[in-house]
C-alpha positions as CSV (number, residue, x, y, z in Angstrom):
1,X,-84.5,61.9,1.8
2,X,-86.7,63.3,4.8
3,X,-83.4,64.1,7.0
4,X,-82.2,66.1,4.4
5,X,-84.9,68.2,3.5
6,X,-85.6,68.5,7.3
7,X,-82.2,69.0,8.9
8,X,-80.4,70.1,5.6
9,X,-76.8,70.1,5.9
10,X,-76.5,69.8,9.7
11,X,-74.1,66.5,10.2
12,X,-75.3,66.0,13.2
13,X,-78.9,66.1,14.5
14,X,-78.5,67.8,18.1
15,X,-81.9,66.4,19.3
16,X,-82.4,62.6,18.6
17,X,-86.0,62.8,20.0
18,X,-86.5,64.7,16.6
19,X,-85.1,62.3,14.7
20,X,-87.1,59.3,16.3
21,X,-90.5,61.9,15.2
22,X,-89.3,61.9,11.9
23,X,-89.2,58.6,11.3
24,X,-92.8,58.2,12.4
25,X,-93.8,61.0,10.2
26,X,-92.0,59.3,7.3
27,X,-94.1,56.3,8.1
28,X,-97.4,58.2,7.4
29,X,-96.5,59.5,3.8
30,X,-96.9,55.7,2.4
31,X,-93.4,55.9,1.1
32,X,-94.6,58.6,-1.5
33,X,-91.6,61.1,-2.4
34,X,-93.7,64.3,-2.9
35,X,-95.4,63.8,0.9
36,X,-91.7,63.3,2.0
37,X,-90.2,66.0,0.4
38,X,-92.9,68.9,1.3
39,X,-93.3,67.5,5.0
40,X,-89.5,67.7,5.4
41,X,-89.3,71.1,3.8
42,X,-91.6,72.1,6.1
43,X,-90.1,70.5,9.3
44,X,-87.0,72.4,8.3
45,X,-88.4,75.4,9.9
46,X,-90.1,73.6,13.0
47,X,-87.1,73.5,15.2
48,X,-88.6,72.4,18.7
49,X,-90.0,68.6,20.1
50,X,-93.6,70.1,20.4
51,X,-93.8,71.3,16.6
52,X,-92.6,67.8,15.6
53,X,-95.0,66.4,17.8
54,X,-97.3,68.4,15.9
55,X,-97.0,67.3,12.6
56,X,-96.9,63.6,13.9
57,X,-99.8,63.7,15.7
58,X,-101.9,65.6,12.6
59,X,-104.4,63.3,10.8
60,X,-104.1,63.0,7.1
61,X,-104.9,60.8,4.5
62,X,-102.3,60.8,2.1
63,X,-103.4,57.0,0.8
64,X,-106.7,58.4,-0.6
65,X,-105.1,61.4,-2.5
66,X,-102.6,59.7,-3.8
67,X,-105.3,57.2,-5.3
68,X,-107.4,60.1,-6.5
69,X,-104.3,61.6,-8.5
70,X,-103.0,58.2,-9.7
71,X,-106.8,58.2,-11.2
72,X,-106.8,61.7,-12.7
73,X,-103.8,60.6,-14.3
């Protein structure tokens, strides 16, 4: 789901460094399908190493708001 929000319809990825990043930010969204699909939309426009790098290296919490919205709900 992430690699095709992030690389849309590109067959091939032509830098499998970004591909290795994505799979470590995919590991930070806690399998939740709104953190994957908003992160990859927004990778889609990061196109070099360093922006992924970025992103993956950016501290956030998505455990704790997706607790807090589960209990809102």
């Amino acid at each position: 789901m992430f690699c095709l929000f992030a690389f849309g319809d590109e067959k091939k990825v032509e830098n499998r460094n970004l591909v290795s990043i994505g799979k470590e930010i995919v590991k930070k969204c806690n399998g939740i399908p709104l953190a994957i699909y908003n992160i990859g939309r927004l990778m889609y426009f990061k196109k070099t190493e360093n922006d992924w790098l970025k992103i993956k290296n950016k501290d956030f919490e998505l455990p704790t708001i997706y607790e807090d919205i589960c209990t809102e709900l």
